[in-house]
Structure formats: C-alpha cells, structure tokens
C-alpha positions in Angstrom: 95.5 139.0 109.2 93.7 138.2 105.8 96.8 136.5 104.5 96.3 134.3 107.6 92.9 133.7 107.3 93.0 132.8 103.8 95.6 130.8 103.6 93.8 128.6 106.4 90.9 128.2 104.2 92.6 127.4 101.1 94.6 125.0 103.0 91.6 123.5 104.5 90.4 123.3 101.2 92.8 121.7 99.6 93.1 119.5 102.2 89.9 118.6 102.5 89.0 117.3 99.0 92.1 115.1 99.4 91.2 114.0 103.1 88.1 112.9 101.6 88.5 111.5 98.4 91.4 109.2 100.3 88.8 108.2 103.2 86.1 107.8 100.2 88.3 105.2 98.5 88.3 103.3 102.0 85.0 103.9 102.7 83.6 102.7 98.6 85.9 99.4 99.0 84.8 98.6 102.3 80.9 98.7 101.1 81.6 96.9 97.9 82.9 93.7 99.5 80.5 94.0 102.3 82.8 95.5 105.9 80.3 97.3 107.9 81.7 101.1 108.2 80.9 102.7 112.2 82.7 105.9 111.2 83.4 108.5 108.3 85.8 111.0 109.9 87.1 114.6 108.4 89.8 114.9 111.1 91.1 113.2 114.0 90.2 113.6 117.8 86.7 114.9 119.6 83.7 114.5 117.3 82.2 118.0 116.6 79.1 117.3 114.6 77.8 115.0 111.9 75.1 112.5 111.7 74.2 108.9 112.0 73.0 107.0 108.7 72.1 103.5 108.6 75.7 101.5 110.2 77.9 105.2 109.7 78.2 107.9 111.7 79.5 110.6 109.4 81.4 113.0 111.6 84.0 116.2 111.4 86.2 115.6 114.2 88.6 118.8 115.6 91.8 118.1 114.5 91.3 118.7 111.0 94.9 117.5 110.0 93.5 114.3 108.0 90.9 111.9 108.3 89.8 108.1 109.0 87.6 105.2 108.0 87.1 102.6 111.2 85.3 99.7 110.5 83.4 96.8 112.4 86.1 94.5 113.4 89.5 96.0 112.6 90.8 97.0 115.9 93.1 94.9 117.5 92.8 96.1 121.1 89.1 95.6 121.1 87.5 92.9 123.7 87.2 90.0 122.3 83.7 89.2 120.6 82.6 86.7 118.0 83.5 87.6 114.5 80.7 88.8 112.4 80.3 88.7 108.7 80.4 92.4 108.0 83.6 92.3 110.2 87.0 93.2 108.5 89.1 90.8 109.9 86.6 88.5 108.6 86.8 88.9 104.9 89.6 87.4 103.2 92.8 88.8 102.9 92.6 89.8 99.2 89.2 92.0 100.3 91.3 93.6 102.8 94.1 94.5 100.5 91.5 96.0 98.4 90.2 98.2 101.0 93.6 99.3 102.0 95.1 100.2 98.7 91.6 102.0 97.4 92.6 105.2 99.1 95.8 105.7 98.0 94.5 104.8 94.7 91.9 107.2 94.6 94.4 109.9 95.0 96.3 109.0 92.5 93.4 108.5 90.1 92.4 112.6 91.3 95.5 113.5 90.1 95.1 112.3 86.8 91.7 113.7 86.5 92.7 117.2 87.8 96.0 116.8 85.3 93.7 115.5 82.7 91.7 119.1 82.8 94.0 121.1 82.8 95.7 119.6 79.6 92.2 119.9 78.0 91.8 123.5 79.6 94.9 124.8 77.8 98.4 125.3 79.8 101.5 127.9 78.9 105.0 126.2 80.0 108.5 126.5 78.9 109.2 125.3 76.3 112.8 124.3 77.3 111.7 122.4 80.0 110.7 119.1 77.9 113.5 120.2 75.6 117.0 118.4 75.4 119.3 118.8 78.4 122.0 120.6 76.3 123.9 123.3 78.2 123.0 127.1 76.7 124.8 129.3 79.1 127.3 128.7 82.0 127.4 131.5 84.7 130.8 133.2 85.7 132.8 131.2 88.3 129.9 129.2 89.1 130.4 125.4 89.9 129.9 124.5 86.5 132.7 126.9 85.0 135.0 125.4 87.9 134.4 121.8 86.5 135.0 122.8 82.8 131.5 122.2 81.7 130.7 124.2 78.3 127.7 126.0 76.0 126.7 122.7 73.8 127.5 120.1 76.1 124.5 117.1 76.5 124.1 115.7 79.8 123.8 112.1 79.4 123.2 111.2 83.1 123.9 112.5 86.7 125.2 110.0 89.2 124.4 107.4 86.9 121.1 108.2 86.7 119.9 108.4 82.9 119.0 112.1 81.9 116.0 112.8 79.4 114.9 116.3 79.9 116.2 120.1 81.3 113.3 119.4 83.3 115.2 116.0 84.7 118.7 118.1 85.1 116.9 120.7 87.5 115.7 117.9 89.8 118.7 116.1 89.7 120.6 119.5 90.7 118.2 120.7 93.1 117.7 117.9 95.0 121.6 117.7 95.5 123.4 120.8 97.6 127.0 121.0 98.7 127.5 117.0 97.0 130.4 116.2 94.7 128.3 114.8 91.6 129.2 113.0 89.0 127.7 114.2 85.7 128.2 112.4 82.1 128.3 114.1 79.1 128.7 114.3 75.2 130.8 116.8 74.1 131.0 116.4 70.4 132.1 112.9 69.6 133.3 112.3 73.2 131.6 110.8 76.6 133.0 112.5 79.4 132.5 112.3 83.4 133.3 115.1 85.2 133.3 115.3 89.0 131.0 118.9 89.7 130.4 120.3 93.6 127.1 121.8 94.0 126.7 124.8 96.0 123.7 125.4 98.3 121.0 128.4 98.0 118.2 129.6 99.8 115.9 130.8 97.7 112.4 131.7 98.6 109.7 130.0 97.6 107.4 132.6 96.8 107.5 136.2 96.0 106.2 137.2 99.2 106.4 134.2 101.5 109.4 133.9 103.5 109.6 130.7 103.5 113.2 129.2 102.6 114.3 125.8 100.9 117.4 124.5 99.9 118.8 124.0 96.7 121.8 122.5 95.2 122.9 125.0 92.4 125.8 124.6 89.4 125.4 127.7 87.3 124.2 126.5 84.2 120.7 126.5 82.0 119.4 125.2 79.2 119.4 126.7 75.9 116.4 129.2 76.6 115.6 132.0 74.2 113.5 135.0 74.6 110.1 135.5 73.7 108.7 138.7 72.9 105.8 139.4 74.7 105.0 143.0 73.2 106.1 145.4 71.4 106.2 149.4 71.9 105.0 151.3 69.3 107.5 153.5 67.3 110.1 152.0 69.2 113.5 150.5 67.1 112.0 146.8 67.3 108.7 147.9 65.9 110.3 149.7 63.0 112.3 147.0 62.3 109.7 144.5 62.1 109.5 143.0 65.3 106.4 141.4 66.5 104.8 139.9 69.5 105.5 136.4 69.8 108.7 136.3 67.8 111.5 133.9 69.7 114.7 135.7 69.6 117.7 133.5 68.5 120.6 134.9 67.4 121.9 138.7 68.0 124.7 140.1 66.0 125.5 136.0 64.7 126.0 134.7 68.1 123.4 133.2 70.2 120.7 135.5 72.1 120.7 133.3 75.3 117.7 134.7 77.5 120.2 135.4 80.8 122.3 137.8 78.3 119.5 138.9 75.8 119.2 142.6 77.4 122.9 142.4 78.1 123.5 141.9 74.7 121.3 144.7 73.2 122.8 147.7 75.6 126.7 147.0 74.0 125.1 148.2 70.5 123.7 152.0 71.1 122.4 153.5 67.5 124.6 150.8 65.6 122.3 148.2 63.0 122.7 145.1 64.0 121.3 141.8 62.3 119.1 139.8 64.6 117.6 136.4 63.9 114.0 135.8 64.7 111.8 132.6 64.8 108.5 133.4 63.5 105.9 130.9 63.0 108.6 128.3 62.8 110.7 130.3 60.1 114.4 131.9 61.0 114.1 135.3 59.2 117.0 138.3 59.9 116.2 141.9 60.6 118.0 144.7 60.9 117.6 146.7 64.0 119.0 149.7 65.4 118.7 150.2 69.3 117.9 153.4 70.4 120.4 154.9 72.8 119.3 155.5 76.5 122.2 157.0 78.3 125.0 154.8 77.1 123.2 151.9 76.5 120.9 150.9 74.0 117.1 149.5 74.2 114.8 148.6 71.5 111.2 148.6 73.4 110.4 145.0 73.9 108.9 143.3 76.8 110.3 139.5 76.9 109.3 136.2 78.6 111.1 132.7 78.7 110.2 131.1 75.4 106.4 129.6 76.1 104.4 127.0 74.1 100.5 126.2 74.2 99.4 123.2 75.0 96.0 121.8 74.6 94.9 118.8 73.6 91.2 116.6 73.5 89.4 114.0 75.9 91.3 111.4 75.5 95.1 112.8 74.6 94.5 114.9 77.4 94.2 111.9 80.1 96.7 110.4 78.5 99.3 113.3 78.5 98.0 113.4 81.9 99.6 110.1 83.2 102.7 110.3 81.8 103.4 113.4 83.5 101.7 111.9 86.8 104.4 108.9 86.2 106.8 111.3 85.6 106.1 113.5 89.2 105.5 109.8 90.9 109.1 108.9 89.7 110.3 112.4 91.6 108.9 112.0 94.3 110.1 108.8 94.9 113.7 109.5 93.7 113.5 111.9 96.2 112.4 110.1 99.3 115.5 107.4 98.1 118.1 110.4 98.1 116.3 111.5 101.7 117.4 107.9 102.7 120.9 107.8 101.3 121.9 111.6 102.4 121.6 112.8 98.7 119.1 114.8 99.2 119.0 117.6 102.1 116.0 117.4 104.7 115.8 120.9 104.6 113.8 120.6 101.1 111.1 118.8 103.1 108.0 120.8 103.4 104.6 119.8 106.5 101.9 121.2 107.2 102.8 125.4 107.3 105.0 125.2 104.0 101.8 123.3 102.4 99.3 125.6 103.8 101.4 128.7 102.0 102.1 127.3 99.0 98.2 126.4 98.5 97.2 129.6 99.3 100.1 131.4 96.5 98.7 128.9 94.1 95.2 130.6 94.9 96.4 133.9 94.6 97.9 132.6 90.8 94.7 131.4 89.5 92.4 128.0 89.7 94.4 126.1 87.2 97.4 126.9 89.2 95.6 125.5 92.5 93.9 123.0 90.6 98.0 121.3 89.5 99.0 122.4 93.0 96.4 120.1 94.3 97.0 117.4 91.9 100.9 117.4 93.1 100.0 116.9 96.8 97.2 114.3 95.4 99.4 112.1 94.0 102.4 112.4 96.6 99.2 111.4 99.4 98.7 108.8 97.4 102.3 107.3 96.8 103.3 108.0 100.3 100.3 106.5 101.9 101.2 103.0 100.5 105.3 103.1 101.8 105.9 100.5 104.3 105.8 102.6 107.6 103.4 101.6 110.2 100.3 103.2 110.9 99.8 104.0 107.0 98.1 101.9 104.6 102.0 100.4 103.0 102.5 99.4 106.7 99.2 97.6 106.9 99.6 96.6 103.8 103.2 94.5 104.4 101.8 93.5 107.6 98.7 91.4 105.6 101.6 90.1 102.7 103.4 89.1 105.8 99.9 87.2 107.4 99.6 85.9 104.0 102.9 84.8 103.6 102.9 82.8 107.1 99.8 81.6 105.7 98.4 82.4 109.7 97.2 86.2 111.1 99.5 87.8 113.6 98.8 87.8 117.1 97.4 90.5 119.3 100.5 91.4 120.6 102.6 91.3 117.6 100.0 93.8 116.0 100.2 95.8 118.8 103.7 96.2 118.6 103.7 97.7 115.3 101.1 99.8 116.1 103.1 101.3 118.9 106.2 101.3 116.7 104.5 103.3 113.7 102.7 105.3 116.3 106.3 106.7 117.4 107.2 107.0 113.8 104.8 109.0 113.1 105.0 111.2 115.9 108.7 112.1 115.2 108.0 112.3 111.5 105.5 115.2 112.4 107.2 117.0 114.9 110.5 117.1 112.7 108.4 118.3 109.1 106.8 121.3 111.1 110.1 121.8 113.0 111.5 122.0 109.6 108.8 124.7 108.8 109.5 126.8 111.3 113.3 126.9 111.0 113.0 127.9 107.6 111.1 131.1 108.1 114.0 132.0 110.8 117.1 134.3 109.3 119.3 131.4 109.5 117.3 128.4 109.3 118.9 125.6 112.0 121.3 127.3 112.7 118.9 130.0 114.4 118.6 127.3 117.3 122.1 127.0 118.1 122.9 129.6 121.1 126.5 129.6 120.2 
C-alpha cells in the first residue's frame, strides 16, 4: 500500500511542475501581448477549489492528468459576440503563435535548467557510453556471432543512419526487435554491411517493478572494462598492489572485458598471473596470485562498470546541458519516426502507469536521479506538444500556418472539424498507451488477451 501511495505522489509531483511550468508558458505569453486569461487550470474536468484574481480564476480541477490555459476569445463554439481587444482571436497571428509555442518552450527550457544542475552538481556515468562504438565482446550464439560480427569491429552506421557513440548503438538496437538490420562497419581497412536479425527481450524495467518493455537485442557490448570499487584487506589483490579505482585492462595479456572479468580470474587458482592496470591514466603490470576458493580462484575485489566524474561550472554546465538535451530531442524523435514506419515496436511505449513507476524508482534512487528523470519527460512534453496532431499546440499551430498561408481564418465549421478529429485522436492515443501499460504487467503481455 505505501508503494501505491508514493508512487501517486511522486507522480503527481512530477507531473505537476511540468503541468505547470507548460500552462505558465501559455499563461506568461498570453499576458505579455495583452489576451485576457479567464482560467489557470491544474487538471481537467469539475473545478475543485482555487480563487478568482483580477480577469483569472486560478483553479485545480479533478482530473489531475494535465492542465489548461483558456482565454477570452479562443473558443470556436462560443456565441457569437463582438471581438474585444484582449480577445485571442483578435491579436495577430504572429502573437498567437507566440502564445502557442511558449509552453512547449518552457519545457524544453526546464529541461536544460534541471540538466544544467545536475552537470554543475557532479554526475557518475559510464564511461563507455560517450566512448567509440567499437565492439569489445560478442556473446555465444547471439545474433551478432550468427552475422559474423567480431571484438574490434567499428560500427559506422545502422540502417544508414550515421553512428557516433555506444550510446547511439544501444538506441539503435533497442529500439529495433525481431528486424533484419543492416549494420555498417570497419573492420580493419575494410567497410562492410552485414545484414544482422535482432531478437526480442523483455526485460524489466526496474529491480522491483514488473513492468515489461521490449527490446531488440544482438549480443554484443562495447569495450567496457572493470573498475575496482574496493579492495579487501589481505586479500591477493591488496598484496599485489591493487587499489580502489584502478581500471582493469588486460589479464594474463589478453583483454579483461568486464562480462568475462570474474570468468577470467576463477581459470587461474594460486598461479601468478600479470595483470594490467590503468591508474591515474598510467598502464602499469602487477603480478597477482588468486587465492583458491574451491576450484576456482578470487582475488577480493568488488568491481563496477568503468565510471568517470563529471562536473563542470555555470556556464559549461548549461552548455553540456543542451547538447545532451539535443541529443535526447533527436531520440525521441527518431523514435516516434520508427513508431511510424514499423521500426520500432509499440510495445516500448510507456502512459500514464509506466510514468508514474518509473518517477517513483527514480525517487527511491536519489533527487538527482528524479531531478534527470524529470528533465527527460520535460523535454519529450515539450517536443511532443508541438507535433502536428489536433488538439495539441503543433495541431493549432499548423492550423494558424495554414490561416496564414490562405491569408483568411478558417471557418467555424472547418475548426470544428479538427477539433472533433483530434478529439478522437486523442482519445485512442490514451486508451491504447494505458492499454499498453496494463498488458505489460500481465505474464505474457498481449498475448494475455487472446483466449485461444
């Protein structure tokens, strides 16, 4: 029942500062350029409480699912009544535009803030991540071993799509299950393209939560070393040397890949073996002798993927800060274009319940782990709000390019078409994303519903 309960008020929360810095960006605009603002709503439906001040009644409303800015004028059922002033539909259309885009904008500008302090605050994250998308290990009869991919080989691109980062290879993957992609490599002094079929996982996407979301897998990793994270005392590393925050490369000459560090280690009971250690940017070789537990052997280290700091000041840490929010904006929308072309599985699609529980696991993790989580769904509220779909601000924004390109505002009826038609939209886009969230908290997904 408390997992319940908090993960309802971290949701609302979360949602909340969105909801309102969104509505806020409206609601700013609108006064600037002089619209006369009747309500200030957190949540749709019955007004609960709130009060009246000056023009705006600022109100929380039941259905605390979002939120909404009405002002004088806009509706386009409304009796007709001479246009006044403060009216929206009486500003010009560049004013309007304004006013449209400012919430998305605002979301977007959160994002980078709430980026912008955790940069400054100090963040751990994998080093390989950012690192080059070179191939460090290759799993046994995975997809990747199937298609003849090797240790060493750089991924150039994936479906033609130009590859940077590890970082851009996991998206690319993950975004892909059970699709024959083509990837593009450099293997030595050759460019190849090799066809590669993606298998699809469930994996869960928290420790505890059982909620489910597919991924397309390949088998493969980047070159990712291990980090020590300590050290027991009197143990074979600590005699030989071994220290806390050394990056293990190399075990016996051959690379210590993190998936087979461990693995590694046991096939050497009581027999020296030379490993080679980055330490404060240095390669140095020690001799170690694992101790032998059973019949395999241990040296008393507790490891982590290879981590780096990162902190930087005011102003490198805002501009850090939106080059990753370009990079997540480029994501997301990569993403919602594979939804489109049937690249990408609906199944990865999370609504309201998925949001809720990941908000509340990135409580439980700490406040600069809500704090990014927050940041994410800022900016994806913000890029998804100006797509051209009736009823959000894109759709009212082509609808006033379109008035503007006709020279001549739409009639009554025309806008009330497109209301009605994003109003349907909108209602099946809903009911699918929770749909979605249900299914994947049942043993076998959709295929739970079928009765045969």
């Amino acid at each position: 029942m408390s997992e319940i309960i908090g993960t309802i008020l971290v949701f609302s929360f979360v949602l909340g500062i969105l909801v309102f810095v969104h509505e806020f960006g409206h609601f700013f605009m609108a006064k600037l350029v002089g619209i006369r603002v009747e309500v200030f709503s957190w949540g749709y439906g019955k007004r609960l409480f709130g009060i009246k001040k000056g023009d705006t009644d600022y109100r929380i409303s039941m259905i605390p699912l979002g939120g909404y800015v009405k002002f004088s004028g806009e509706e386009v059922l409304e009796e007709k009544r001479e246009m006044n002033a403060q009216d929206f539909m009486a500003k010009t259309r560049w004013k309007r535009f304004l006013v449209l885009v400012m919430g998305s904008l605002m979301n977007i500008c959160l994002a980078i803030v709430l980026m912008s302090i955790i940069n400054m605050s100090g963040v751990s994250v994998s080093k390989y991540m950012d690192g080059k998308p070179v191939i460090g290990w290759i799993e046994s009869e995975s997809p990747a071993e199937k298609a003849q991919l090797q240790v060493d080989d750089e991924i150039l691109s994936i479906n033609n799509r130009k590859i940077d980062t590890w970082s851009d290879v996991e998206l690319a993957l993950g975004t892909k299950p059970d699709k024959t992609i083509d990837i593009e490599i450099k293997r030595g002094d050759l460019i190849l393209i090799i066809p590669l079929l993606t298998e699809s996982r469930s994996v869960k996407l928290t420790k505890e939560s059982r909620e489910k979301i597919e991924i397309g897998y390949a088998g493969i990793s980047a070159k990712i070393w291990a980090q020590v994270m300590m050290v027991t005392p009197g143990s074979a590393a600590d005699k030989a040397g071994i220290k806390a925050g050394d990056v293990i490369r190399e075990i016996g000459g051959k690379p210590a890949h993190y998936f087979v560090f461990s693995e590694t280690i046991q096939k050497y009971p009581e027999q020296e073996i030379d490993f080679g250690i980055v330490r404060d940017g240095e390669l140095i070789h020690l001799n170690v002798t694992p101790k032998r537990e059973g019949d395999v052997g241990v040296i008393g280290v507790a490891t982590r993927v290879e981590f780096v700091s990162r902190q930087v000041g005011f102003f490198g840490a805002i501009a850090q800060s939106v080059k990753e929010n370009a990079r997540m904006a480029g994501m997301v929308v990569t993403f919602i274009k594979d939804l489109l072309t049937g690249e990408a599985s609906t199944r990865q699609l999370g609504g309201p319940i998925a949001i809720a529980n990941l908000s509340y696991e990135a409580f439980k993790m700490g406040f600069m782990t809500l704090i990014w989580w927050m940041a994410f769904i800022s900016l994806q509220l913000g890029i998804i709000n100006l797509f051209p779909i009736p009823m959000f601000d894109g759709g009212h924004i082509i609808v006033l390019g379109l008035e503007g390109l006709f020279r001549r505002d739409f009639s009554v009826k025309v806008k009330q078409v497109i209301m009605q038609i994003g109003f349907v939209l909108i209602i099946i886009l809903f009911v699918f994303v929770i749909l979605n969230d249900v299914v994947k908290r049942l043993p076998n997904g959709w295929d739970s519903l079928i009765p045969f």
